[in-house]
C-alpha positions, -999 to 999 in steps of 0.1 A, spaced: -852 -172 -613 -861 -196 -640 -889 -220 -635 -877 -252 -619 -881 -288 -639 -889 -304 -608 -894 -295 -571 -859 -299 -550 -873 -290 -514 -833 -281 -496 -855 -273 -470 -876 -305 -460 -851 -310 -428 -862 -272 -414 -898 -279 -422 -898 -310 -405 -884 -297 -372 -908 -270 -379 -885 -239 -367 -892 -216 -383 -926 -191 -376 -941 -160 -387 -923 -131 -373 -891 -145 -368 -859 -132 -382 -832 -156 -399 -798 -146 -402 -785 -167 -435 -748 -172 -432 -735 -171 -473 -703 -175 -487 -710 -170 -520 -704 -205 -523 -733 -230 -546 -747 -247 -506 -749 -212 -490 -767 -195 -527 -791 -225 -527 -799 -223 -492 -805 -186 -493 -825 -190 -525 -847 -211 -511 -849 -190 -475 -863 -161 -494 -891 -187 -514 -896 -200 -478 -898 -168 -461 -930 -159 -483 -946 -187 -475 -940 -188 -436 -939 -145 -431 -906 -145 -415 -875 -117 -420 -844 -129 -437 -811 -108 -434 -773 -123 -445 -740 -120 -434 -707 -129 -452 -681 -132 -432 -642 -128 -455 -617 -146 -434 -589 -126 -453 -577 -158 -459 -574 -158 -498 -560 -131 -520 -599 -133 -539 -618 -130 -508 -623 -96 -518 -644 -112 -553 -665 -132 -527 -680 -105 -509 -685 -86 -539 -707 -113 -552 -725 -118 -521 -731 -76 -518 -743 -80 -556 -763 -109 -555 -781 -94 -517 -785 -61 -537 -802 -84 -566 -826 -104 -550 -839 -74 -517 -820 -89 -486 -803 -70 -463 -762 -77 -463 -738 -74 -436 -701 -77 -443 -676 -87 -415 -638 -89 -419 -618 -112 -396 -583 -118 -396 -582 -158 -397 -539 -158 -407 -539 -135 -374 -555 -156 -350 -538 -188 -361 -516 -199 -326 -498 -224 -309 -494 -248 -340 -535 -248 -345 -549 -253 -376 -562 -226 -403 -592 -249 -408 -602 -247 -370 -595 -205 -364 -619 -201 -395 -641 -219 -382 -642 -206 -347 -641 -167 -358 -670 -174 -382 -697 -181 -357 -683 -157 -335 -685 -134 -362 -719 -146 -368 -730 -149 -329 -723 -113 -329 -741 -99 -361 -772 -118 -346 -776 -104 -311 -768 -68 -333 -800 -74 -354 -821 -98 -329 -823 -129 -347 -836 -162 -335 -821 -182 -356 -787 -185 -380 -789 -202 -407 -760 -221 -421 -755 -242 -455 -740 -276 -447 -753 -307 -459 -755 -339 -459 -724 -345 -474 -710 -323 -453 -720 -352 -422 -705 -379 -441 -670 -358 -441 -669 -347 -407 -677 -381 -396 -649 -394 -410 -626 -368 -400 -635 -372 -364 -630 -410 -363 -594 -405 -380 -589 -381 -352 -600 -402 -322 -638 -397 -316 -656 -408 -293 -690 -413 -295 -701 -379 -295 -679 -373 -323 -699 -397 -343 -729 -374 -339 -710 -351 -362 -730 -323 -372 -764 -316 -354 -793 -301 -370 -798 -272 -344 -775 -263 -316 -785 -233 -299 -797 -206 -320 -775 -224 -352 -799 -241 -374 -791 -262 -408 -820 -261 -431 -802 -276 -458 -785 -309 -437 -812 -339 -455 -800 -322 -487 -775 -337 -511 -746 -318 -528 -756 -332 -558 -792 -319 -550 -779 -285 -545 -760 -285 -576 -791 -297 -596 -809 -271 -579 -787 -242 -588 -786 -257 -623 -823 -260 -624 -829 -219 -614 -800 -205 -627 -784 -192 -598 -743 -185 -599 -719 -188 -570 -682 -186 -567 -658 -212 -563 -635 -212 -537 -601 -225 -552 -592 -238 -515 -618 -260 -516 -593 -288 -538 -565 -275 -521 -554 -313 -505 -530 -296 -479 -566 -293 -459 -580 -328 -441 -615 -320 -447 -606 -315 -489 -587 -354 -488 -616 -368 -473 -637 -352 -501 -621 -358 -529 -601 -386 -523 -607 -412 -489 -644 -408 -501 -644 -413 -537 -622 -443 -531 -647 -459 -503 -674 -454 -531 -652 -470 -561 -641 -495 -541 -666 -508 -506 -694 -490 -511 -712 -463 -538 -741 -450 -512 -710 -445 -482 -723 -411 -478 -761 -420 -473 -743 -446 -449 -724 -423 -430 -751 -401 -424 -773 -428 -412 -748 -439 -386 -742 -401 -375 -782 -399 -366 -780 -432 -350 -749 -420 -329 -761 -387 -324 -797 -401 -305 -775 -426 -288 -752 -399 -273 -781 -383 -263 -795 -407 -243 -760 -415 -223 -755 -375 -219 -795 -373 -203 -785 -406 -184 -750 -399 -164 -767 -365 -154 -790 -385 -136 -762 -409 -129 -739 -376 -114 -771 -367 -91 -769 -403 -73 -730 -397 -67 -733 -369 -41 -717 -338 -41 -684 -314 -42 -651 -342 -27 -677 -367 -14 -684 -388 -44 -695 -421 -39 -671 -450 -55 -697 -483 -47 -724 -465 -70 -700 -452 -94 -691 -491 -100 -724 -500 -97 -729 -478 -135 -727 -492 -169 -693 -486 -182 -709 -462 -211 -725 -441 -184 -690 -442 -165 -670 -426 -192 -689 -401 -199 -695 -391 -162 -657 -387 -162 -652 -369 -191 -679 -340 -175 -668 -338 -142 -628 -331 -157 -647 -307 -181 -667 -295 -148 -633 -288 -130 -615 -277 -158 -640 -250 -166 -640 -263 -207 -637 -296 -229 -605 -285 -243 -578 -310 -245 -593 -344 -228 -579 -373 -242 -597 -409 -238 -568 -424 -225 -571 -399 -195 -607 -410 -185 -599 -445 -190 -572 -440 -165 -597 -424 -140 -622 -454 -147 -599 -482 -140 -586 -469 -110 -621 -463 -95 -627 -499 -106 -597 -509 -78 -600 -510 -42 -569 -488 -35 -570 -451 -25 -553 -429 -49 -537 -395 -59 -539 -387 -103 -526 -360 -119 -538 -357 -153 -517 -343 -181 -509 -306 -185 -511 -307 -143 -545 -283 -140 -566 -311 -128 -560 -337 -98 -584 -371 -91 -579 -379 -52 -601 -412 -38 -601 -418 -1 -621 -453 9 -650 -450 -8 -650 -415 -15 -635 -396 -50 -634 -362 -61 -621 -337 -86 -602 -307 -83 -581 -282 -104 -543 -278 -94 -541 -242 -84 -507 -229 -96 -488 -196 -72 -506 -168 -84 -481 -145 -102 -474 -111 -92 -494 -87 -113 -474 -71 -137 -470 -35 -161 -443 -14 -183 -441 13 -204 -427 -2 -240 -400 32 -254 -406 29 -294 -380 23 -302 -370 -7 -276 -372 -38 -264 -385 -56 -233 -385 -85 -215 -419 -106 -202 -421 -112 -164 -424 -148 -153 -416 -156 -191 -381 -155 -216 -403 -144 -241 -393 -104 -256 -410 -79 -270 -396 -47 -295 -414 -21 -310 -394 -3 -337 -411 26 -365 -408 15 -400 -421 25 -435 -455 13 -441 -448 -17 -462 -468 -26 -494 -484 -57 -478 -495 -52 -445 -498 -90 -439 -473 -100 -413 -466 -135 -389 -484 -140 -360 -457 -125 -341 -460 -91 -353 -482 -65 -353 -485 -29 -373 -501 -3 -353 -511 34 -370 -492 57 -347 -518 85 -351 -547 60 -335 -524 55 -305 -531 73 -279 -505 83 -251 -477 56 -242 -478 23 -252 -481 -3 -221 -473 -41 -218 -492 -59 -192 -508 -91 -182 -547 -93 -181 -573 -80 -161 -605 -86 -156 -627 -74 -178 -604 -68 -205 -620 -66 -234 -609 -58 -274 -624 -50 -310 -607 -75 -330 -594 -68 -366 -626 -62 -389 -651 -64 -361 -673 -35 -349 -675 -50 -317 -663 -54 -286 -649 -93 -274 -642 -107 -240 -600 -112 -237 -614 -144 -219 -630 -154 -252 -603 -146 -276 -582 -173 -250 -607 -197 -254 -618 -197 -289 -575 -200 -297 -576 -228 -272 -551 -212 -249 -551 -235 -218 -562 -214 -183 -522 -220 -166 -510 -199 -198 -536 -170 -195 -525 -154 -164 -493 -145 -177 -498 -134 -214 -486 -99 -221 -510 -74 -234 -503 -44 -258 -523 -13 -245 -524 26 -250 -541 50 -223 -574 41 -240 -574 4 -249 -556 -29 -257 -539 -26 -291 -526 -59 -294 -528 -94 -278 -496 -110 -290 -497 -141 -317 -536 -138 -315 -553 -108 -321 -548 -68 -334 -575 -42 -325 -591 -28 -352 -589 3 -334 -547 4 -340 -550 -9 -381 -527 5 -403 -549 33 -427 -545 41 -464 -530 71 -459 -510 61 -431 -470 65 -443 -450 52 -413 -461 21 -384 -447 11 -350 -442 -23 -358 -444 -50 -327 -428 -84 -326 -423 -105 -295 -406 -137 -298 -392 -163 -273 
């Protein structure tokens, strides 16, 4: 790299929280785009400096026809500069369900991706490339979706192993940087695509609260996520002690539950539905304000929150919270003929195999699936899960929990028992509208499929 005009530190926010130490090794999540290259060039300078190992992973969400050109450059420019490169290929279009957004799959199969790739080479941290512009957007995307005040927090500078080295630094810093050392990138062409949120907030709510309220919004916005975060902190560290003083299991005391400040009361609801629940997923302020000002009564009371997994029951001056245990369904198996068609237990949902030409474009709607007959092994098998059930997703060398492919899609617990399961003597082959095993993928030399579709 070229001499730099002037020192641009990207990584004053790491140094300050002083994470990183001799020894260590950081796994640098790069896209290829200009944050992850400047964030990667400036781990290697760093990594000299502090004696630690650097390693990178590239994750290509098969989202885009040139994600192909992405990990090329990545592969090159890891080949150019000495760092160890590891590829992973995830089907994002495949694990897209239930009306949830493209944005959000990414997103989730990316640090699993990257979770994974981490435990495989023992690193204690992963390093990823947002900024602080990229605070000022999520910010605003949470509070047009509802946050609350945990939302405002938006992005944190370490959570769990996750660090952000980069987060103090500008996107106009990291372009002068690049600039500055001559370091290329790619350009990901979604990235102006305004179909996505995230890309209307950045190039157009933003530009137009800069032109038109305020030109420093984004050094705003990232002062008031801080502020929040530290703030959200303090009430999280403060209704734990709170939940202590309220007793236990379905004797929860009402007098000292009105005896706490009404921040501290919101957000002792909102965990104990998450405790019940078993995740976050799905709980709406409206449904803790509900909880809050019935507590606030005098009157017993039987609630039901929406989606009917979770019941708040007071007696006098006790409360509690429990989860709505529906029948447990019979347990359920079939052989599938190829060809034929099935019906789901419990469920009006279908399922038909059928053998077909390999097509030219093996990319096919969530409903379906193409298997390679000649990596099938014995009959094929529908079922619903089992514990321990576990599957190499699309692109993955690894094995994932079935109970984590259901979480990270956000597939609520009452619709788990029941979802049908693709299976051969050996393994599961297919977990309908979210996930194909890379064990069953179509081959280049494969000339006919069994092609799957289920459908309601």
């Amino acid at each position: 790299m070229r001499a730099s005009k002037k020192h641009i530190d990207l990584l004053a926010s790491a140094k300050r929280l002083r994470v990183f130490a001799p020894g260590d090794i950081i796994l640098a999540a790069v896209s290829g785009g200009a944050d992850s290259v400047a964030m990667l060039h400036s781990l290697i300078a760093c990594s000299k400096e502090i004696g630690f190992t650097l390693q990178v992973c590239h994750i290509n969400h098969m989202i885009r026809q040139t994600a192909g050109n992405d990990e090329a450059f990545v592969v090159d420019l890891c080949c150019q500069l000495g760092v160890p490169c590891n590829i992973r290929k995830v089907d994002v279009p495949g694990m897209v369900v239930d009306g949830g957004g493209i944005e959000e799959a990414a997103r989730n199969a990316r640090y699993a991706a990257l979770e994974q790739v981490a435990d495989e080479i023992g690193a204690h941290w992963i390093a990823v490339a947002h900024t602080a512009d990229d605070v000022a957007e999520t910010l605003l995307l949470n509070i047009i979706r509802g946050t609350g005040i945990d939302g405002l927090g938006s992005i944190k500078p370490i959570r769990g192993r996750i660090i952000r080295p980069i987060l103090d630094a500008s996107r106009s810093e990291v372009e002068e940087y690049l600039e500055q050392n001559g370091a290329g990138f790619v350009i990901d062409e979604t990235n102006t695509d305004i179909s996505y949120s995230r890309n209307r907030i950045r190039h157009e709510l933003i530009p137009y609260l800069q032109t038109h309220f305020n030109p420093s919004v984004k050094q705003a916005l990232k002062r008031l996520s801080v502020t929040a975060g530290d703030a959200f902190s303090l009430i999280s560290d403060q209704s734990n002690e709170a939940r202590k003083s309220l007793g236990a299991g379905e004797d929860l005391s009402v007098s000292v539950f009105q005896g706490l400040p009404k921040a501290i009361q919101y957000q002792v609801i909102r965990e104990e539905i998450t405790r019940a629940k078993g995740d976050p997923l799905d709980i709406e302020f409206e449904q803790i304000q509900r909880v809050v000002d019935a507590l606030d009564s005098c009157h017993d009371f039987h609630i039901t929150l929406p989606g009917g997994v979770m019941e708040v029951v007071r007696k006098g001056q006790s409360f509690c919270f429990r989860t709505v245990h529906a029948p447990e369904l019979e347990k359920w198996s079939f052989e599938l003929p190829v060809p034929g068609t099935a019906t789901i237990p419990n469920s009006t949902q279908t399922i038909s195999s059928s053998i077909i030409l390999c097509p030219k474009s093996l990319k096919v709607p969530l409903s379906t699936a193409l298997l390679d007959p000649n990596r099938v092994k014995g009959q094929l098998i529908v079922r619903c899960p089992q514990p321990g059930d576990r599957i190499i997703p699309f692109g993955m060398k690894g094995s994932k929990k079935l109970q984590d492919v259901f979480v990270d899609a956000h597939i609520p617990a009452r619709k788990r028992p029941n979802w049908p399961i693709v299976t051969d003597s050996e393994k599961i082959l297919w977990v309908p509208n979210l996930v194909t095993s890379d064990q069953s993928a179509v081959l280049q030399t494969t000339q006919t499929v069994i092609e799957l579709t289920i459908s309601d």
